[in-house]
C-alpha positions in Angstrom: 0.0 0.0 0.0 1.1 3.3 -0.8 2.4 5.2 2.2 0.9 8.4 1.9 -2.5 6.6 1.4 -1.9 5.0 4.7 -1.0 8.5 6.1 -4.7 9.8 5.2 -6.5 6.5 7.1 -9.0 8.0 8.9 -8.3 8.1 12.7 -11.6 6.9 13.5 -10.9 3.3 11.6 -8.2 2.1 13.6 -9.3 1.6 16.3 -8.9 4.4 18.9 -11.5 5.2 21.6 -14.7 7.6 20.2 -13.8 10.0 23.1 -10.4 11.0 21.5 -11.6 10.3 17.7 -14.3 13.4 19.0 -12.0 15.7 20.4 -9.2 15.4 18.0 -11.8 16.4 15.3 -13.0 19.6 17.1 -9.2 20.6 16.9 -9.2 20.0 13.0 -7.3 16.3 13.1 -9.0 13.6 11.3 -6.5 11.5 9.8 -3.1 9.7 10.7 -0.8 12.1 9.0 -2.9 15.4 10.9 -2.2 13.9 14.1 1.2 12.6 13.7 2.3 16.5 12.3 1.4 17.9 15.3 4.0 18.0 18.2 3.5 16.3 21.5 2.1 19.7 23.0 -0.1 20.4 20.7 -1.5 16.4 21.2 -1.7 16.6 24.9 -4.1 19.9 24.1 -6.3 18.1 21.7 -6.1 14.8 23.7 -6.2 15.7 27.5 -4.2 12.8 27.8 -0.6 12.4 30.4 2.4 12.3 28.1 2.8 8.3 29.4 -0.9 7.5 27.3 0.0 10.2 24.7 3.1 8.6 23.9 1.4 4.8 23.3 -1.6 6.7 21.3 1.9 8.0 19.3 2.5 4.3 18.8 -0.7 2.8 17.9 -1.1 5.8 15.1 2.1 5.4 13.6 1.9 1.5 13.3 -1.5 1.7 11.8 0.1 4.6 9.3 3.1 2.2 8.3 2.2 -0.1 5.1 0.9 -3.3 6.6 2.5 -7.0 5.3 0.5 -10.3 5.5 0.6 -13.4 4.5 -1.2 -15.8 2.1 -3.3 -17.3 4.7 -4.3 -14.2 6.1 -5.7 -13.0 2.9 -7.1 -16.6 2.3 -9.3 -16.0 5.6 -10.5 -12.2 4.6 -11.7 -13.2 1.7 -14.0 -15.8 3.1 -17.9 -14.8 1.8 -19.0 -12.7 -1.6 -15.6 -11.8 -3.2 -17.6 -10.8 -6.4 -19.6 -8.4 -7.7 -22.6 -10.0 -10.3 -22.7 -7.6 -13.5 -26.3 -10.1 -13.9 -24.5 -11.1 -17.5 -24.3 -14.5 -17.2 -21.9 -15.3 -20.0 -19.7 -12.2 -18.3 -20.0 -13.2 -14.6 -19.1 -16.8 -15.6 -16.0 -16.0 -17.2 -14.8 -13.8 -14.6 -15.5 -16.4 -12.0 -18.8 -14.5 -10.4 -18.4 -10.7 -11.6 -16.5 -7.6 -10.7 -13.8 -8.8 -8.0 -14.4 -6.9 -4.7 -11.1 -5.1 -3.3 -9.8 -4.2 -6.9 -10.6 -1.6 -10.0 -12.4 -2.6 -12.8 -11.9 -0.2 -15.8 -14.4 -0.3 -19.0 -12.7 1.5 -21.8 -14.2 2.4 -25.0 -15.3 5.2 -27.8 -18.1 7.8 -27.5 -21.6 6.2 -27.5 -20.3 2.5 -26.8 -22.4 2.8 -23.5 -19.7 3.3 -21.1 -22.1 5.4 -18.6 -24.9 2.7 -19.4 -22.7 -0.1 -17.9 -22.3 2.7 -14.5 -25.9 3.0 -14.3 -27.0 -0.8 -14.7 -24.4 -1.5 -11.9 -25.8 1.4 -9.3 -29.3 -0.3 -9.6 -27.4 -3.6 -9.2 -25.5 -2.1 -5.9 -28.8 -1.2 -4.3 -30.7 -4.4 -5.3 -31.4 -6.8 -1.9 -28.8 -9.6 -2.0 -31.6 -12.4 -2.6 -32.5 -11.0 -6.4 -28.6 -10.7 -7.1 -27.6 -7.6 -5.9 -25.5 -5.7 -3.0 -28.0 -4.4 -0.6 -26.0 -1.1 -0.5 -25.4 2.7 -1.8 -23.4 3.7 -5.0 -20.8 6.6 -4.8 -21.2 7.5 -8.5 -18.4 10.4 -9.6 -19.6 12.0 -12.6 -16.7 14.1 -14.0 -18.3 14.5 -17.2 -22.2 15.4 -16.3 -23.3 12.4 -18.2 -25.1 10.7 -15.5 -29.2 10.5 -15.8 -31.5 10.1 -13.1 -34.2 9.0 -15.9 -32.6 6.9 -17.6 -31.1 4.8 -14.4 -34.8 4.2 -13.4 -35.6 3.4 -16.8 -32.9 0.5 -16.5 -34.3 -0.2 -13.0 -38.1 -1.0 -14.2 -37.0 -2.7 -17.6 -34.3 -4.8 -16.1 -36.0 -5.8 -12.3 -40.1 -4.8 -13.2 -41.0 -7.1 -10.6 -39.1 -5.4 -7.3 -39.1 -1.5 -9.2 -42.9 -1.8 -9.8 -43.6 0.4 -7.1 -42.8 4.2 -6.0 -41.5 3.1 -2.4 -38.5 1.0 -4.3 -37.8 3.3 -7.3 -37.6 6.2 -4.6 -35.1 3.9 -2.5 -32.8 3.6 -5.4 -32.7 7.2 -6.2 -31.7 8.1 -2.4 -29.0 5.3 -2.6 -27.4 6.6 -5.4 -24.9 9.3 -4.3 -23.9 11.5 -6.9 -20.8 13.7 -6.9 -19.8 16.2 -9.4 -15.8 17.9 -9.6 -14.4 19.4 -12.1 -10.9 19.7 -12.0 -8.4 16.9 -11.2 -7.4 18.7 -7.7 -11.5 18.3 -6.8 -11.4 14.6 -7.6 -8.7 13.6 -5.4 -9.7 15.7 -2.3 -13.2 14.0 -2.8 -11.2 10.3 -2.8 -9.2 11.4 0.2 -12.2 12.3 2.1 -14.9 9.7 0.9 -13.9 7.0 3.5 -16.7 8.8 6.3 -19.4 8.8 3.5 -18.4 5.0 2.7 -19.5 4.3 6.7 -22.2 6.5 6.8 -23.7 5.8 3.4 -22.8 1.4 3.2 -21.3 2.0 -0.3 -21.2 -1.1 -2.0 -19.6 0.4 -5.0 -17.6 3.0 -6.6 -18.0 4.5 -9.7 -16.2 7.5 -11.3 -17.6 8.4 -15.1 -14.4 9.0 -16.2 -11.1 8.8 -15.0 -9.8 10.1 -18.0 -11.7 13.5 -18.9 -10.1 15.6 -16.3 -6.7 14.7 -17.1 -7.1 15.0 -20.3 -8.0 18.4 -20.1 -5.8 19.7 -17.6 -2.2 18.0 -18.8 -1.3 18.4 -22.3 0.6 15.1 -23.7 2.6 17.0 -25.9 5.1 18.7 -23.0 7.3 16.0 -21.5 7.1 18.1 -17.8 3.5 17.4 -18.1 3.6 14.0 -18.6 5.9 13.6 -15.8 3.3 15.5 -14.0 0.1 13.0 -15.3 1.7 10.3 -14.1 2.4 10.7 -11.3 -1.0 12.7 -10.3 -2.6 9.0 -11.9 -0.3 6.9 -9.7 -1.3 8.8 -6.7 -4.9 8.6 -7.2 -4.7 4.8 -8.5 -3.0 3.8 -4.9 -6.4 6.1 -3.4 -8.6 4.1 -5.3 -6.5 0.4 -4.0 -6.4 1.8 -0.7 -10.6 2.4 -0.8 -11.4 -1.1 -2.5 -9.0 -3.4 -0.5 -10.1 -1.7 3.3 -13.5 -1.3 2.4 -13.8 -4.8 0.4 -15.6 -3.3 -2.4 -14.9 -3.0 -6.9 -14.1 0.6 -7.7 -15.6 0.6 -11.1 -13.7 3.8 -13.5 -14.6 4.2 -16.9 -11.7 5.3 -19.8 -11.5 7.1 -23.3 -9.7 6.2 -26.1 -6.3 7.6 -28.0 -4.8 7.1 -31.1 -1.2 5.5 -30.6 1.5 6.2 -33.0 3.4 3.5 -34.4 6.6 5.6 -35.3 8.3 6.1 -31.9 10.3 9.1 -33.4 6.7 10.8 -34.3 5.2 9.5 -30.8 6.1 12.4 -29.1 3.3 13.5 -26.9 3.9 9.8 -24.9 0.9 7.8 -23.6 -1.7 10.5 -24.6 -1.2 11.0 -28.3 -4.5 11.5 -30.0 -3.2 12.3 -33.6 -4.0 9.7 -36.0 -1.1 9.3 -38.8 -2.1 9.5 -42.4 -1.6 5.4 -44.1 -4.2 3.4 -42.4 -3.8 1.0 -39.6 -0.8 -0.4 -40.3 1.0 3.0 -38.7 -1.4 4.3 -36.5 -4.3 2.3 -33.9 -6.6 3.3 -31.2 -6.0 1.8 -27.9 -7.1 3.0 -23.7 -6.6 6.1 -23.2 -3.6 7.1 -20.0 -0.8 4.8 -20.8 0.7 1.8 -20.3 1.5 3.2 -16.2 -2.0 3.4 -15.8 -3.0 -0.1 -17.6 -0.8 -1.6 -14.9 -3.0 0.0 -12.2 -5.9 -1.6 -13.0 -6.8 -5.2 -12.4 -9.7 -5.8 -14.9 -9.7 -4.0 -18.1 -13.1 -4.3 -20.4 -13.4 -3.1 -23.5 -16.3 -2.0 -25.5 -15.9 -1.4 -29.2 -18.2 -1.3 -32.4 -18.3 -4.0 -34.4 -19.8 -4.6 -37.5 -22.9 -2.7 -39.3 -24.5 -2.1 -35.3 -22.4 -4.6 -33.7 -20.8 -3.9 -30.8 -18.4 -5.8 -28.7 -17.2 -6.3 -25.2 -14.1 -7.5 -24.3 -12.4 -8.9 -21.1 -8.8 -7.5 -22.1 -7.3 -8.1 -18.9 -8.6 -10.2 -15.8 -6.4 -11.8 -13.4 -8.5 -14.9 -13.6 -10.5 -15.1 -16.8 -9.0 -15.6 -20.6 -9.2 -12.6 -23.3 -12.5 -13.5 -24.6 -14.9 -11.6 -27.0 -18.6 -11.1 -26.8 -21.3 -9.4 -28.8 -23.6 -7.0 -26.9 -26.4 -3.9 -27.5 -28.2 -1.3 -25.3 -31.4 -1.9 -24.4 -34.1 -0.4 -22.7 -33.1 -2.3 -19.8 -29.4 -1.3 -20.0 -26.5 -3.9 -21.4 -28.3 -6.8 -23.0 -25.3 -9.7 -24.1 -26.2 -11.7 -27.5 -25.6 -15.0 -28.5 -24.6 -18.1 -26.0 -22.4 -18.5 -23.5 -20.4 -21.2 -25.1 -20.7 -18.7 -28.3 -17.8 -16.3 -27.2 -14.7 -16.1 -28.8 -11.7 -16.6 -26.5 -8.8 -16.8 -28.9 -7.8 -13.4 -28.5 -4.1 -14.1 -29.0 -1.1 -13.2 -26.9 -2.0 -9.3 -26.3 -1.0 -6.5 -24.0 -4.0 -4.5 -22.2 -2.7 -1.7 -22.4 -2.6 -1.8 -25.9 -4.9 -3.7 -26.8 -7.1 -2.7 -30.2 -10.3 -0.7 -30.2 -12.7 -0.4 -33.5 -14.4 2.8 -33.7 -17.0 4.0 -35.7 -15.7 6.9 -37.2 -15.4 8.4 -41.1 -12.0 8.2 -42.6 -9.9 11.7 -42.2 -6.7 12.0 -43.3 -4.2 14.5 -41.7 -1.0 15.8 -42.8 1.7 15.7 -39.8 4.6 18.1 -38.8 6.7 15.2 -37.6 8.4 17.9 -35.2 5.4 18.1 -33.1 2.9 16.0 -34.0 0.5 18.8 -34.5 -2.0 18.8 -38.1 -1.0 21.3 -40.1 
């Protein structure tokens, strides 16, 4: 675990007494790292405590700040009960041995229109659907960094997907308050919303996080082309990929992100703007291809990678492109009333995907053919 993500554990979850979680809050502490940058005055203020029990609460925080090891039978035991999370795709779930796996990110990349957000919305209702019918029995943090989410259209997928538990007001209305939306804009926003979102996981029972996309504020806000930015992006997406580990392992829940696409340049002298190009090369595919979006540094963060891409005539295609425990396999899909409708049969799908890496792994888009003349000096159209 990253240490500065075990630095912001909230006091409160490691097991100190409610009376000092209380009063080390009305002095402005709330997290590991607030308390241990304070000096020992300043602690035996907020505490009330002798310096002999200050000293052991000194202790206790600082070990529960430190990166923790274990061992194989430890995590054997933890993940005793639901270790998935059912996407109610049969042919989907099967293949990745019962669904999303809880305590890791999940990552469904793909063009415009694919139905990205769709997937988000079928898996809130799923999150707040009582265990017996297949769901989680929980809340959904859903952060919408793009303003694509609809409250319509979610119930829409609720009535047409579950019509016999959403047939009434009382459950549709219990959904909608379960459903937690956050808005930011700006990279800086998102990650002070991850750092604090552990107290709304308690308070709330989130079952499931979702942030629609990763991609579109870094995109805006670092420009590929500048090596310092780069430099910059990356490590700004390692830090918020170890947040987002941190969240799903302590909390035993599947972070669910969605990511954009980007043209990758086959030329590494004209591949200058790094993970992020998004200039596509005149000649075809045989120089140029489209491919997830952030980079191979970010492919590496995340443990499932799906990928939705059009197919042909109305096609479109999902494919498990990294699991840790399911083959690169292929199936055909469309949106429906009732959200992500799967076609064909399970014993249908196409699992000879070949040896490929994730994080560049193929995307068909739907797009007309445009051809661009390149100034190889800065791989900018001109």
């Amino acid at each position: 675990m990253h240490p500065t993500t075990m630095a912001s554990k909230k006091l409160q979850r490691i097991g100190l007494p409610i009376e000092i979680v209380m009063r080390l809050k009305r002095h402005g502490i709330y997290t590991c790292k607030d308390f241990l940058s304070k000096n020992l005055f300043e602690l035996m203020k907020a505490t009330g405590l002798t310096r002999g029990k200050l000293q052991q609460l000194i202790e206790d925080v600082s070990k529960a700040a430190l990166p923790q090891h274990t061992t194989a039978l430890d995590m054997l035991r933890q993940s005793i009960g639901p270790s998935f999370f059912p996407t109610s795709l049969p042919a989907l779930d099967s293949l990745l041995l019962g669904g999303l796996p809880h305590g890791t990110i999940t990552e469904v990349a793909g063009p415009p229109g694919c139905g990205k957000t769709q997937f988000c919305m079928m898996f809130s209702v799923l999150a707040t659907l009582p265990i017996p019918i297949g769901g989680a029995s929980g809340s959904v943090a859903y952060i919408d960094t793009e303003s694509a989410f609809s409250a319509e259209r979610l119930v829409e997928i609720a009535r047409c997907r579950f019509p016999d538990h959403f047939n009434s007001d009382v459950n549709l209305r219990g959904l909608c308050e379960r459903v937690h939306i956050y808005q930011e804009a700006t990279c800086q926003d998102l990650q002070e919303r991850l750092d604090v979102i552990e107290e709304d996981l308690i308070r709330y029972d989130f079952k499931l996080l979702i942030i629609d996309s990763i991609a579109s504020l870094v995109r805006k806000e670092f420009d590929g082309r500048l090596h310092g930015n780069m430099i910059q992006r990356t490590n700004h997406l390692a830090k918020q990929a170890a947040t987002l580990k941190y969240i799903a392992e302590s909390f035993k829940i599947p972070v669910v992100v969605t990511n954009q696409i980007t043209t990758r340049l086959a030329s590494p002298q004209l591949n200058r703007s790094g993970d992020d190009s998004t200039i596509a090369l005149a000649g075809g595919e045989e120089q140029s291809y489209v491919t997830a979006a952030l980079g191979n540094t970010w492919g590496h963060s995340v443990n499932t990678r799906l990928v939705l891409q059009y197919g042909q005539g109305q096609a479109r295609e999902l494919i498990i492109s990294k699991s840790p425990v399911s083959p690169a396999a292929r199936m055909m899909y469309s949106i429906e009333s009732e959200g992500i409708v799967l076609r064909g049969r399970a014993d249908d799908l196409d699992i000879q995907l070949g040896e490929v890496n994730p994080a560049q792994q193929k995307i068909s888009v739907r797009t007309p053919q445009t051809v661009l003349t390149l100034n190889p000096s800065s791989c900018i159209p001109v």
